[in-house]
C-alpha positions as CSV (number, residue, x, y, z in Angstrom):
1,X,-26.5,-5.9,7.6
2,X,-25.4,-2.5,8.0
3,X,-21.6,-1.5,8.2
4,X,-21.5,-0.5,12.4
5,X,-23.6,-4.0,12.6
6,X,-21.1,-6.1,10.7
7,X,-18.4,-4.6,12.6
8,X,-19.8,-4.8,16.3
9,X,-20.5,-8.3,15.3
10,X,-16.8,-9.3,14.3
11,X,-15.7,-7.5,17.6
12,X,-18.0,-9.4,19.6
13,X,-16.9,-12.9,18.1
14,X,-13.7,-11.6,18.4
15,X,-13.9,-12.0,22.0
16,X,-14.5,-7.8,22.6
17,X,-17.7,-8.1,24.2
18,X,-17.7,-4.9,25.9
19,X,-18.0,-3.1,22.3
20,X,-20.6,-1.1,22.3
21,X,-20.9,0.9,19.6
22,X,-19.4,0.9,16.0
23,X,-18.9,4.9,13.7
24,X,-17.8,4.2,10.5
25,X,-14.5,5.5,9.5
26,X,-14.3,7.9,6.5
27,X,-11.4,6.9,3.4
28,X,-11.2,3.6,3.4
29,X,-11.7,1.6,-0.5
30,X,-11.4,-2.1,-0.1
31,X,-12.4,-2.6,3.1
32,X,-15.3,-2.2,5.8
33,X,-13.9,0.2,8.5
34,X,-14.7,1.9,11.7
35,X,-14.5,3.0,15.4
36,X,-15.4,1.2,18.0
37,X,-16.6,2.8,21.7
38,X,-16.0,0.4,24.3
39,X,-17.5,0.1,28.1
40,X,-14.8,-1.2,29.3
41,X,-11.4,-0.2,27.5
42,X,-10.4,2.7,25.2
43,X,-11.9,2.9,21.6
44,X,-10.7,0.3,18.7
45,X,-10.7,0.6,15.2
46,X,-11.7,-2.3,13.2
47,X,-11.6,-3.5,10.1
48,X,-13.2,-6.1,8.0
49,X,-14.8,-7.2,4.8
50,X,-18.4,-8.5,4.0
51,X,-16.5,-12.0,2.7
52,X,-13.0,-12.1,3.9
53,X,-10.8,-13.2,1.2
54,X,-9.0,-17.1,2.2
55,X,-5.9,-16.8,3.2
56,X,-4.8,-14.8,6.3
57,X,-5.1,-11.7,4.9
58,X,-5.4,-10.1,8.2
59,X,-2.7,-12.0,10.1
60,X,-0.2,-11.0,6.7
61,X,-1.7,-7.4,7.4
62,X,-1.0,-7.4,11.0
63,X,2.9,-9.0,10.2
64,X,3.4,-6.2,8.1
65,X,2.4,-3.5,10.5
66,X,4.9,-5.1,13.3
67,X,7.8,-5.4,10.3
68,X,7.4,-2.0,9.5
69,X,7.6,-0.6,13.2
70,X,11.1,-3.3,14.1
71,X,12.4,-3.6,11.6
72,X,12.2,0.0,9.4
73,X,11.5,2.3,12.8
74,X,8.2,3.3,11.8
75,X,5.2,4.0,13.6
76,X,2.0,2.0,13.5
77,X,-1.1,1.3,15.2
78,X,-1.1,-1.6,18.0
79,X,-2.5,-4.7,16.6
80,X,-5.0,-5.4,19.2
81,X,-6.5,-8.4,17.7
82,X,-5.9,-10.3,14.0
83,X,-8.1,-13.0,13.5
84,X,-9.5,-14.9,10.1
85,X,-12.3,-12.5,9.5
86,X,-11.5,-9.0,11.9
87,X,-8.8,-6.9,12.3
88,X,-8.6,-4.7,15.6
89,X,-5.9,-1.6,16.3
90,X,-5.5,1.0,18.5
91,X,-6.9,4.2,17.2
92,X,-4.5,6.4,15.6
93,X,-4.7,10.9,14.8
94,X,-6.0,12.4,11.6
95,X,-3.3,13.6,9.5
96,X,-2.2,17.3,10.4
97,X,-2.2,19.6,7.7
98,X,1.5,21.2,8.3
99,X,4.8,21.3,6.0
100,X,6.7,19.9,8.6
101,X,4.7,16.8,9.0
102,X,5.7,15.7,5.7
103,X,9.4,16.4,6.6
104,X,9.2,14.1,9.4
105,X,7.6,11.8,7.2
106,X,10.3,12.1,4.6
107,X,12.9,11.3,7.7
108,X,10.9,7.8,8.5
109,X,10.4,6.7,4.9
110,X,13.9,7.3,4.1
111,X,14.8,5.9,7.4
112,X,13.2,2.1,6.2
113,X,14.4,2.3,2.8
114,X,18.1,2.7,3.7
115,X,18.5,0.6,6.7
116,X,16.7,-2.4,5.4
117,X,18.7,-3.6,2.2
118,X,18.1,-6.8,1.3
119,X,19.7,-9.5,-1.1
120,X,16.6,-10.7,-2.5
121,X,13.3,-9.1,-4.0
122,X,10.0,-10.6,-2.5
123,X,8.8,-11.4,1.3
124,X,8.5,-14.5,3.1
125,X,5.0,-15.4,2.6
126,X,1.9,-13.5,0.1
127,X,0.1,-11.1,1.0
128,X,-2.9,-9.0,0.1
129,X,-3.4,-5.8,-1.5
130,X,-7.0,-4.6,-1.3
131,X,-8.3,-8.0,-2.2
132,X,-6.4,-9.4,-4.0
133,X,-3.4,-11.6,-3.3
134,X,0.1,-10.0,-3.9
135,X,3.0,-12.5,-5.3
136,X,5.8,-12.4,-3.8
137,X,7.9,-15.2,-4.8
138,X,11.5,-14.9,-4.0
139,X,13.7,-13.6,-6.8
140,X,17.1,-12.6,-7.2
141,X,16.2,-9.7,-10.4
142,X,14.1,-6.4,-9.7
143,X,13.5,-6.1,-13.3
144,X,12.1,-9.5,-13.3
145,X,10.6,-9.6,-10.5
146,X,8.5,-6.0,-11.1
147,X,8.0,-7.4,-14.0
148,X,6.5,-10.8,-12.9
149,X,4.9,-10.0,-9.5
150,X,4.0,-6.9,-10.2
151,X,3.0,-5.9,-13.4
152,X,2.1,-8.8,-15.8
153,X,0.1,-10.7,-13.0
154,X,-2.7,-8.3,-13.7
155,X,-3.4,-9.7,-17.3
156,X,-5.1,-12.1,-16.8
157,X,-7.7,-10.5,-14.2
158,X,-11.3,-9.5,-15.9
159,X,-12.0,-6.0,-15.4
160,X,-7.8,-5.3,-16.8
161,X,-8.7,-7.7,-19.8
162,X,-11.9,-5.5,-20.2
163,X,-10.4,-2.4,-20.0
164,X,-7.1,-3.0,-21.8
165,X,-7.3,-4.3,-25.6
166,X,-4.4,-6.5,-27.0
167,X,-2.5,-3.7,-28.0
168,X,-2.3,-2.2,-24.9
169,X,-1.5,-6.2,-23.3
170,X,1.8,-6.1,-25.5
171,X,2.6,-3.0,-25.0
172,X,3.0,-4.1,-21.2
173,X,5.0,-6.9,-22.3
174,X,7.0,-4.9,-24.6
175,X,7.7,-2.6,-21.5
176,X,8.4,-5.8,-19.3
177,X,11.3,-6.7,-21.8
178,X,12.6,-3.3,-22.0
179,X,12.5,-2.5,-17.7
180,X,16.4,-2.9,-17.9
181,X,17.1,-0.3,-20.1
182,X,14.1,1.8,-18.2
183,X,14.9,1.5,-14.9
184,X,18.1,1.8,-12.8
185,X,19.6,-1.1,-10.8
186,X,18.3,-0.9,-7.1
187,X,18.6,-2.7,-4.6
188,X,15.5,-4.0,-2.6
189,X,14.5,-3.1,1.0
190,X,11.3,-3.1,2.9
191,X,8.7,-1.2,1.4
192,X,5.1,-0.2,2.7
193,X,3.7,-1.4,-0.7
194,X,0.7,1.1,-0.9
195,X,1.4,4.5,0.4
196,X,-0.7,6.6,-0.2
197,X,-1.8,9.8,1.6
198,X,-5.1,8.2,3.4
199,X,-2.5,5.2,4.7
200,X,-0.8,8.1,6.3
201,X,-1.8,8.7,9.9
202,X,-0.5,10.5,13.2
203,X,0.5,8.9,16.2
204,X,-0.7,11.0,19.5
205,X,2.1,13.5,20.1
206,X,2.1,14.2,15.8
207,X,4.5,11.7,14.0
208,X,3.8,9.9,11.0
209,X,2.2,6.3,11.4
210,X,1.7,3.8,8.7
211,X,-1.5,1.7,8.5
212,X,-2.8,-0.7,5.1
213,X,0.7,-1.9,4.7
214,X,1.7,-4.8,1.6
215,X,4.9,-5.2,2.4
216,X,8.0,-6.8,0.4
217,X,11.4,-6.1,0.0
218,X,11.6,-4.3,-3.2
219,X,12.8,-1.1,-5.0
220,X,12.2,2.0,-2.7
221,X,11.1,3.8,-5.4
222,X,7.6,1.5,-5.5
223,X,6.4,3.9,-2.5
224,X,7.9,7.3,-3.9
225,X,5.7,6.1,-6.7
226,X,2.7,5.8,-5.0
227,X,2.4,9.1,-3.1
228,X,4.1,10.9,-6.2
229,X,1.1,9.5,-8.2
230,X,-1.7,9.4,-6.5
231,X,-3.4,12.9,-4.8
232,X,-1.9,14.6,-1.9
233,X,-2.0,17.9,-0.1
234,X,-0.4,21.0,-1.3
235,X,2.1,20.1,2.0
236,X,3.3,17.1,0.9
237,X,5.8,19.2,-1.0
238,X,8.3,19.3,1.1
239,X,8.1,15.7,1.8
240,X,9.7,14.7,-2.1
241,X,12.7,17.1,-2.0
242,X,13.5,15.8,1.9
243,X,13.3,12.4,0.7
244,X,15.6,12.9,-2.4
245,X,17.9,14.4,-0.4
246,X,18.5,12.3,2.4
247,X,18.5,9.4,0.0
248,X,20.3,10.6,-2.6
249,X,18.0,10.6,-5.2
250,X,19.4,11.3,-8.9
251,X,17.4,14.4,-10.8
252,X,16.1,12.2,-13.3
253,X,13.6,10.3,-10.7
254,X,10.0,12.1,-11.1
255,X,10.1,11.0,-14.7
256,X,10.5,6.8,-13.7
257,X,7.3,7.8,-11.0
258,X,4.7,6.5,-13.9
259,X,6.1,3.4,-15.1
260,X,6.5,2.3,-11.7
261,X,3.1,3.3,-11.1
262,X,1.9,1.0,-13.2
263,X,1.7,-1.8,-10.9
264,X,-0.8,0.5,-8.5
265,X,-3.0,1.4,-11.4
266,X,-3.3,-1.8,-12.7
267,X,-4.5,-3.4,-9.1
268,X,-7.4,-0.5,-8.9
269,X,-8.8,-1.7,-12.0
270,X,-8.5,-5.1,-11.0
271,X,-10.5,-4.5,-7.8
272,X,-12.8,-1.9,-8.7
273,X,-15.8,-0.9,-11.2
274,X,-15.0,2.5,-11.1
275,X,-11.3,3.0,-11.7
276,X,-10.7,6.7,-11.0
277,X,-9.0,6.8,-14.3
278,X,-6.0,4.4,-13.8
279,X,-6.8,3.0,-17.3
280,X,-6.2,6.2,-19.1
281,X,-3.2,6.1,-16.7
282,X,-2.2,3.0,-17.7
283,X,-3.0,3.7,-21.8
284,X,-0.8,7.0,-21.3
285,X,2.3,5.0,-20.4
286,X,2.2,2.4,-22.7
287,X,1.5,4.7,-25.5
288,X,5.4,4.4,-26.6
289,X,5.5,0.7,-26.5
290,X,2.2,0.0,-28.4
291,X,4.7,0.1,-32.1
């Protein structure tokens, strides 16, 4: 069944029956994604995968988008419908291409991180990211918890025991053991848990919305991480030296950006054949830790 077919389909069962028409969206990776045109309302976007993963990973999805706008102040789509194998949201802007986009968007991300401290690392229930499920198991300790939830739970998956020999597997452990001494005590707050660029949207009159959240609370750093990383526009420059200043980030912080990263590169190679070179990534950090 073609993509606009799968997707009209899901609406329709859904309970949208005046769907009409499905275009499929442009960026997505995990997921099956378009634009629905509707006779009798305004368009939709939906989302959905050929087999749905068990587990709510649409209603955690949908949870995370609401936590996000109450309780951090950020903007995201309307969930329109969440069920067990659809997800359905108001449509939101391209991206626009300006410096001062990014500012704003350093204003909302700094805004969550600082007014949702936390006492524990984790969230309330798991969630998903991509498709697989994300751990998050309550736990007093970020070191421990990064180190648990977020790093060595990708051992054991196939395509990161493929790509990463046993050198490289204690390396990650030896890296584990020495987070401490690596990385700073933070505190944890609610995070987005995969920003990057294309989960970076507009909302009609130009401010930043958030879409394809996997939220926790955990270090605010896991987000910097993530757009720092991972490719974004020549703009986006503005948005790193907003954000360190209205947070009061120390100098030192671009250099922790590729540990932390780790967790990110490790889930693409879980998920996907074609890795976009987050093993080499991966190698490249651990190269100190593999004596």
């Amino acid at each position: 069944m073609s993509i606009p077919s799968l997707l009209l389909d899901r609406l329709r069962r859904a309970g949208l029956s005046d769907a009409v028409s499905v275009t499929p969206a442009e960026g997505g990776v995990a997921a099956l994604a378009g634009i629905a045109t509707r006779c009798e309302g305004p368009p939709v976007f939906v989302k959905a995968f050929r087999e749905t993963p068990s587990g709510g990973l649409f209603a955690a999805e949908a949870e995370g988008l609401r936590v996000l706008r109450e309780l951090g102040g950020a903007a995201t789509p309307e969930v329109v419908f969440a069920g067990r194998d659809v997800l359905v949201l108001s449509v939101l802007q391209p991206r626009p291409a300006r410096e001062d986009f990014w500012e704003r968007l350093a204003h909302t991300l700094a805004r969550l991180h600082t007014t949702t401290v936390h006492d524990r690392f984790g969230w309330s229930r798991d969630n998903w990211l991509g498709r697989c499920r994300q751990d998050n198991t309550w736990d007093t300790d970020g070191h421990a918890f990064f180190a648990r939830r977020r790093l060595l739970r990708w051992l054991p998956e196939p395509r990161v025991r493929a790509a990463l020999d046993e050198r490289d597997r204690r390396a990650l452990e030896r890296l584990c053991e020495r987070l401490p001494e690596l990385l700073p005590p933070r505190p944890a707050c609610l995070t987005h848990g995969d920003l990057w660029a294309h989960n970076i949207l507009a909302t009609r009159d130009g401010q930043p919305a958030l879409i394809d959240p996997a939220v926790s609370y955990m270090w605010a750093e896991v987000d910097l991480a993530h757009l720092w990383c991972s490719p974004h526009p020549p703009e986006a420059g503005r948005f790193f030296a907003r954000y360190a200043e209205l947070t009061g980030l120390d100098d030192d912080w671009p250099a922790r950006m590729p540990i932390i990263q780790l967790r990110q590169h490790l889930a693409v190679i879980a998920q996907y054949e074609h890795d976009w070179g987050a093993a080499d990534q991966v190698r490249a950090t651990l190269r100190p830790f593999r004596s």
